[in-house]
Backbone as a printed PyTorch tensor [residue, N CA C, xyz], in Angstrom:
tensor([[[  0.8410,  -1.1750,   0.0000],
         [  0.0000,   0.0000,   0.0000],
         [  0.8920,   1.2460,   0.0000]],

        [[  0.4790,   2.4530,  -0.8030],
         [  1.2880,   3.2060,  -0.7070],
         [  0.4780,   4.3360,  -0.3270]],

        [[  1.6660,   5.5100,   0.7260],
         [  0.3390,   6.4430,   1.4600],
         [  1.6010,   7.5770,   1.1560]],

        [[  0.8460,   8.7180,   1.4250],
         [  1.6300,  10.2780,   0.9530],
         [  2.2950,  10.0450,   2.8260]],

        [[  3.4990,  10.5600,   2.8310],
         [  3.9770,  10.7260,   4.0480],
         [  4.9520,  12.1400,   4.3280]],

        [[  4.6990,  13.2020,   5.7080],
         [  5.5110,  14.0170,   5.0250],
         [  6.6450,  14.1320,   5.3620]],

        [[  7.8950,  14.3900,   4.8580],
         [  9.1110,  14.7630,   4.6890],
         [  9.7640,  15.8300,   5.1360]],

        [[ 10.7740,  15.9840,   6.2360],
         [ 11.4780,  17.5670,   6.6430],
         [ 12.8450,  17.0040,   5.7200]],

        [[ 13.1380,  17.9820,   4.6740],
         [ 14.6990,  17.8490,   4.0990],
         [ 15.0410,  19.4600,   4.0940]],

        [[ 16.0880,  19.5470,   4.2520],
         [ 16.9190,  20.3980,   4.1610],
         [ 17.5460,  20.8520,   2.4070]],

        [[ 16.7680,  22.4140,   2.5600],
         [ 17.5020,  22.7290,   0.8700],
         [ 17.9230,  23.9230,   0.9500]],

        [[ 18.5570,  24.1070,  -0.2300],
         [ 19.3240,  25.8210,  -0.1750],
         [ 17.9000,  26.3900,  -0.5800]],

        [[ 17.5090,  27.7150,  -0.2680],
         [ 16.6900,  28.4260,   0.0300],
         [ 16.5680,  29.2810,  -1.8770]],

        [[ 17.8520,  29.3660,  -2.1280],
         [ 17.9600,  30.0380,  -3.7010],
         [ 17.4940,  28.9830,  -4.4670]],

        [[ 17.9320,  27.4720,  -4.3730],
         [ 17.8370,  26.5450,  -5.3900],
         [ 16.3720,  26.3270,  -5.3500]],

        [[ 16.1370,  26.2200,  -4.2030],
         [ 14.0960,  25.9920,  -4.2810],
         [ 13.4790,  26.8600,  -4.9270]],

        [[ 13.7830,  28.5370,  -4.6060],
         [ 13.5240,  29.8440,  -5.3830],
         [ 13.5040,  29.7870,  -6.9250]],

        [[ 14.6740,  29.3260,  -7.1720],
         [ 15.0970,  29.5690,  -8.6120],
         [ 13.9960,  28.4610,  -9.6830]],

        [[ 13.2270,  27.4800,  -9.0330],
         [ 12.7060,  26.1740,  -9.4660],
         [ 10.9490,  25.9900,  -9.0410]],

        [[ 10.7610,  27.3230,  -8.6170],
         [  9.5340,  26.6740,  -7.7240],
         [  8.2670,  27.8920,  -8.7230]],

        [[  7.6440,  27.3100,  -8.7700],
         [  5.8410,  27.5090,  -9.1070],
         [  5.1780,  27.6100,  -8.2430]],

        [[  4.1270,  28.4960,  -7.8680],
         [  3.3570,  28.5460,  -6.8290],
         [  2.1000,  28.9780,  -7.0470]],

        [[  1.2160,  28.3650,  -6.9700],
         [ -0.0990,  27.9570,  -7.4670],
         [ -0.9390,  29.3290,  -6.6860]],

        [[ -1.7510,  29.5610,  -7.5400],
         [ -2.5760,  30.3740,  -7.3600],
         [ -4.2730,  30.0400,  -7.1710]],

        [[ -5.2700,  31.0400,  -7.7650],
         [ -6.6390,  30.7360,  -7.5640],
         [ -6.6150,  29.8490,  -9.1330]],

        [[ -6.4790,  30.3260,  -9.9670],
         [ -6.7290,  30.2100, -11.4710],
         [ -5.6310,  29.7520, -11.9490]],

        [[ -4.2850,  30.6280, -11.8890],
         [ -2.8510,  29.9260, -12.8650],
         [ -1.6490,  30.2370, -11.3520]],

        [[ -0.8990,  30.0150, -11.9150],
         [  0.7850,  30.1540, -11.1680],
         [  1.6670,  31.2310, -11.1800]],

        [[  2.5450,  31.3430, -10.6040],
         [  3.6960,  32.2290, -11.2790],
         [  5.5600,  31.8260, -10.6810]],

        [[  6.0290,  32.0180, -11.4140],
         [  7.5090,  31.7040, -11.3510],
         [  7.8560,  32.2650,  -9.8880]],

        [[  8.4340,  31.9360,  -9.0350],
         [  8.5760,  32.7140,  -7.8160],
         [ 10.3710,  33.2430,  -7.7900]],

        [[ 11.2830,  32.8280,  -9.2410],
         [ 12.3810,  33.0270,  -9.6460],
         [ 12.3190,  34.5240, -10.3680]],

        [[ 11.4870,  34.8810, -11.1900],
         [ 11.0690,  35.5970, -11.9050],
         [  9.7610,  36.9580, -11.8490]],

        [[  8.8700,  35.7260, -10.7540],
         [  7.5760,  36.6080, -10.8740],
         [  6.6970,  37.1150, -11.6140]],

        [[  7.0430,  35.6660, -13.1190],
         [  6.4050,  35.7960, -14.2060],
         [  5.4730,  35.2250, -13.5910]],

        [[  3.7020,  35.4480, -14.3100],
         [  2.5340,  35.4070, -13.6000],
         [  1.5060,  34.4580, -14.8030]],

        [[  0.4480,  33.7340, -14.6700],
         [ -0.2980,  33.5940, -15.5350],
         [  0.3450,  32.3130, -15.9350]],

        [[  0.9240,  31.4010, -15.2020],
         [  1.7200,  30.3800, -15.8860],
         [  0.5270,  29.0890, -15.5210]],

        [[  0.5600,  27.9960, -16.5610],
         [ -0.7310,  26.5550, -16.6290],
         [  0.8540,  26.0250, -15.5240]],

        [[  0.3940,  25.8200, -14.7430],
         [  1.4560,  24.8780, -13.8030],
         [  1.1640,  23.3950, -14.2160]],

        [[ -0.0050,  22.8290, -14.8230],
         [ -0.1620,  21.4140, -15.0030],
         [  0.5590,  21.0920, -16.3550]],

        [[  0.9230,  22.0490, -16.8370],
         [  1.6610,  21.8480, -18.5910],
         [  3.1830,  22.3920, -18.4160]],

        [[  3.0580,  23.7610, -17.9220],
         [  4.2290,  24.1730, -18.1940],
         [  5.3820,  23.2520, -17.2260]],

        [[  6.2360,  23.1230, -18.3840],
         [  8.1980,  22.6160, -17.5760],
         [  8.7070,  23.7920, -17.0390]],

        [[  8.9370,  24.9590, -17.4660],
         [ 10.0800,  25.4940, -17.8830],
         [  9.0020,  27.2730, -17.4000]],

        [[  9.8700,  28.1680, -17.0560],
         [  9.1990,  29.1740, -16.8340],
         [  9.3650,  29.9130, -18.2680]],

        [[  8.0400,  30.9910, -18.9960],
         [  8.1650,  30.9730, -20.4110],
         [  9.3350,  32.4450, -20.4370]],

        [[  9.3190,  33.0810, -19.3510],
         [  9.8600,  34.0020, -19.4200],
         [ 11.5640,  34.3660, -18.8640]],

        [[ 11.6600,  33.3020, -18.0120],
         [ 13.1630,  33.1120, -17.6660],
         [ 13.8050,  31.8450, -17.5010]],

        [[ 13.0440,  31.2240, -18.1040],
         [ 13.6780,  29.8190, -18.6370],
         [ 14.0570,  28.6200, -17.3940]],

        [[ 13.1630,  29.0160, -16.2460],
         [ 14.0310,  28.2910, -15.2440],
         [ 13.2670,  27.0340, -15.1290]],

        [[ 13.9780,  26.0330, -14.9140],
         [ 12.9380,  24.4890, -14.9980],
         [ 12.2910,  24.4380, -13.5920]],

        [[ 10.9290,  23.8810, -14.0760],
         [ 10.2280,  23.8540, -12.0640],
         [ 10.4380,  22.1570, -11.9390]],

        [[ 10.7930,  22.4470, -10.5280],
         [ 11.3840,  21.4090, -10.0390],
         [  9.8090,  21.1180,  -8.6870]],

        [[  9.2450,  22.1580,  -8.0920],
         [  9.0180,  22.6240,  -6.7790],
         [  7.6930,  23.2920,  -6.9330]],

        [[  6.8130,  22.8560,  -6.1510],
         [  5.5320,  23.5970,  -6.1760],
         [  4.8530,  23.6040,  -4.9580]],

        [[  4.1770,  25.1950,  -4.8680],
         [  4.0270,  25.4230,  -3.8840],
         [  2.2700,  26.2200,  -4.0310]],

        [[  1.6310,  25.8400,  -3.1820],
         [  0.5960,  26.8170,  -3.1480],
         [  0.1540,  28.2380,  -2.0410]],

        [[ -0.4680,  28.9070,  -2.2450],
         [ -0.8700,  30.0020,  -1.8090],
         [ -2.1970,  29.8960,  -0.7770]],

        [[ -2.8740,  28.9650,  -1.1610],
         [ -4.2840,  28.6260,  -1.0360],
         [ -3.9350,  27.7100,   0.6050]],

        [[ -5.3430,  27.8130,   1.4930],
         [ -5.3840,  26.9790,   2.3970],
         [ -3.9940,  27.1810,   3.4880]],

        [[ -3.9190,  28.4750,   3.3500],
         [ -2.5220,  28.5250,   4.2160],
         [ -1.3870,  28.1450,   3.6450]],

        [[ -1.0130,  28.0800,   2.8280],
         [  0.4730,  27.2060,   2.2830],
         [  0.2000,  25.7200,   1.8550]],

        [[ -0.8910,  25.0290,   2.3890],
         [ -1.3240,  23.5360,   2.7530],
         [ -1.8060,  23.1950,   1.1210]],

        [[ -1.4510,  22.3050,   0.7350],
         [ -2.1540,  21.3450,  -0.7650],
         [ -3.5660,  20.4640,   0.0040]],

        [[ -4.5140,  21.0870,  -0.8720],
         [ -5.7190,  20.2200,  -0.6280],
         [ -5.7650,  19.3710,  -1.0410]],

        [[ -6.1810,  17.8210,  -0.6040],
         [ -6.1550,  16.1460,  -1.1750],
         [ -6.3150,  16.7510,  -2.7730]],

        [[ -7.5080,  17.0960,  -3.1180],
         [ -7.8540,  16.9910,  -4.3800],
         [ -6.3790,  17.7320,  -5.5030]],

        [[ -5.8040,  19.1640,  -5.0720],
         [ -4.7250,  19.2640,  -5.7940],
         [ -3.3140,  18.1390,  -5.4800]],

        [[ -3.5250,  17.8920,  -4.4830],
         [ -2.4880,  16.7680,  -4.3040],
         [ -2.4510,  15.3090,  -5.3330]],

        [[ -4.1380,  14.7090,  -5.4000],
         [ -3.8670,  14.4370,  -6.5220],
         [ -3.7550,  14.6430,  -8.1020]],

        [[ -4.4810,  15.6080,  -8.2240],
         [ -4.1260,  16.3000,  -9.4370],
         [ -2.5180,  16.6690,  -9.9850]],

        [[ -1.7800,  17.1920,  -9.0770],
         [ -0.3520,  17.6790,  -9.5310],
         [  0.3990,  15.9230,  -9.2500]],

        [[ -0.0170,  15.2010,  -8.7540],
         [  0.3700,  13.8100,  -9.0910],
         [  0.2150,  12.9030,  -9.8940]],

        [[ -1.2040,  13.2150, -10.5910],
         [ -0.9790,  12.1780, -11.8320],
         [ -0.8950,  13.1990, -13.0900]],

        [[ -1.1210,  14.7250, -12.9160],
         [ -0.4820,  15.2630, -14.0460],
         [  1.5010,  15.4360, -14.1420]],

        [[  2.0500,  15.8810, -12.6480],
         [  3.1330,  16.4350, -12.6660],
         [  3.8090,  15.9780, -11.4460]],

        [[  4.4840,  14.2680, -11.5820],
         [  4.6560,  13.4110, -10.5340],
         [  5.7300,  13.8650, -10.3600]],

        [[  6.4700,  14.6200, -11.2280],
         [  7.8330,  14.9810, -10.8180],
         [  8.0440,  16.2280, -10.2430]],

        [[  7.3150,  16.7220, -10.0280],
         [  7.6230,  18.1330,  -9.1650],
         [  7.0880,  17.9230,  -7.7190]],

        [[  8.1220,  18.7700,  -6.7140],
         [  8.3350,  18.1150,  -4.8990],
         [  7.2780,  19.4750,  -4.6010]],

        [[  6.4340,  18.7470,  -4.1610],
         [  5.2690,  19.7760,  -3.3250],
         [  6.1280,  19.8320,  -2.1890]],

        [[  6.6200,  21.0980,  -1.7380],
         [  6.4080,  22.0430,  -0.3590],
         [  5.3380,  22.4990,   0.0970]],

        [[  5.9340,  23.2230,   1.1920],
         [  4.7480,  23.9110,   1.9560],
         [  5.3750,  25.6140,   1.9140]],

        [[  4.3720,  26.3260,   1.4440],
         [  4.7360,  28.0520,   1.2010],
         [  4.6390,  28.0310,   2.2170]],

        [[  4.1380,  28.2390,   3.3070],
         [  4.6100,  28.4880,   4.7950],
         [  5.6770,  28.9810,   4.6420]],

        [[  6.4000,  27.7930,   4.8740],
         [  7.5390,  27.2360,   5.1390],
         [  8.6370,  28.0860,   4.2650]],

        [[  8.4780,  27.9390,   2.7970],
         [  9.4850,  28.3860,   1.9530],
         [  9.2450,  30.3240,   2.1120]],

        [[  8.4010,  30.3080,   2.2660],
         [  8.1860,  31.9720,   2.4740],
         [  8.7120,  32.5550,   4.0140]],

        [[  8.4990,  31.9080,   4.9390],
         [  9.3730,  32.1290,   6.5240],
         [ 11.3760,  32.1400,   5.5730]],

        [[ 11.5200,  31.0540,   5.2650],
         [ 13.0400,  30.7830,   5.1200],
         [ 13.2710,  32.0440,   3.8400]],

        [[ 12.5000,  32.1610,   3.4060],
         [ 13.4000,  33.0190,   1.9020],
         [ 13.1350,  34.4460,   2.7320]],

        [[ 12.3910,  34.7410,   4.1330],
         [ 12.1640,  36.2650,   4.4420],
         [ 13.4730,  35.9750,   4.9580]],

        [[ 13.6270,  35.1370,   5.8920],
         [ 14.7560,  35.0060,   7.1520],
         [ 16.1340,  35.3430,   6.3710]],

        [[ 16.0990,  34.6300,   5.0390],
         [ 17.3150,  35.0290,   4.1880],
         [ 17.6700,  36.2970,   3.8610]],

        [[ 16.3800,  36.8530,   3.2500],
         [ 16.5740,  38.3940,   2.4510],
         [ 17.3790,  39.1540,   3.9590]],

        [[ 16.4500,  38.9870,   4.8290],
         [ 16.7780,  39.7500,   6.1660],
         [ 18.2920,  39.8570,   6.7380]],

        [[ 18.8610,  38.2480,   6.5810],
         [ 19.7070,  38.0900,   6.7960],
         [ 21.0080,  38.7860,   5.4070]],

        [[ 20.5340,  38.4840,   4.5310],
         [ 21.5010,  39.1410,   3.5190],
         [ 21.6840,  40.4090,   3.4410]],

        [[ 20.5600,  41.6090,   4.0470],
         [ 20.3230,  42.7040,   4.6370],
         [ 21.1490,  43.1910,   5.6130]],

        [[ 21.1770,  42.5400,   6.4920],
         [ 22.2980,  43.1640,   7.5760],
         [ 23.8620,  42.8520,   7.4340]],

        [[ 24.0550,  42.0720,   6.6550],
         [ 25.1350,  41.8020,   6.0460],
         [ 25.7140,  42.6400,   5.2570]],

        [[ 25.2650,  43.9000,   4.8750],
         [ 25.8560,  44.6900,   4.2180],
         [ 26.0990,  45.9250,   4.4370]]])
């Protein structure tokens, strides 16, 4: 039997950035770019800065994937690693912040 289980891994905060889609009401947008209006169930590749999505994330439900998009982005797009925006949005502020006082 196979069941969704969830996963804490550790990633660089740019490489998730540079790769990740983040689902909206209607379409997506590049979160590398902030190109907008993107079919996340078709598109590979962001059309406007070329970056491959690896990573998807939603907006909706708190950061949280609802069963029903969970299976949807699985039998359309088994290869892209659902996160949690929570999550990736806390770490990419903590970064900017941090790259901020650093200078």
């Amino acid at each position: 039997m196979r069941v969704r289980l969830r996963v804490w891994k550790h990633f660089d905060i740019n490489e998730v950035k540079e790769h990740l889609v983040i689902v909206g009401q209607l379409s997506a947008d590049c979160a590398n770019c902030r190109a907008i209006g993107i079919d996340y169930l078709k598109a590979k590749k962001c059309p406007e800065c070329n970056s491959e999505f690896k990573f998807i994330a939603t907006r909706q439900n708190q950061g949280r994937f609802p069963p029903h998009l969970i299976k949807r982005i699985g039998q359309m797009r088994p290869e892209l690693e659902l996160i949690d925006y929570a999550d990736f949005k806390h770490a990419s502020d903590r970064s900017q912040a941090e790259n901020f006082f650093k200078k």
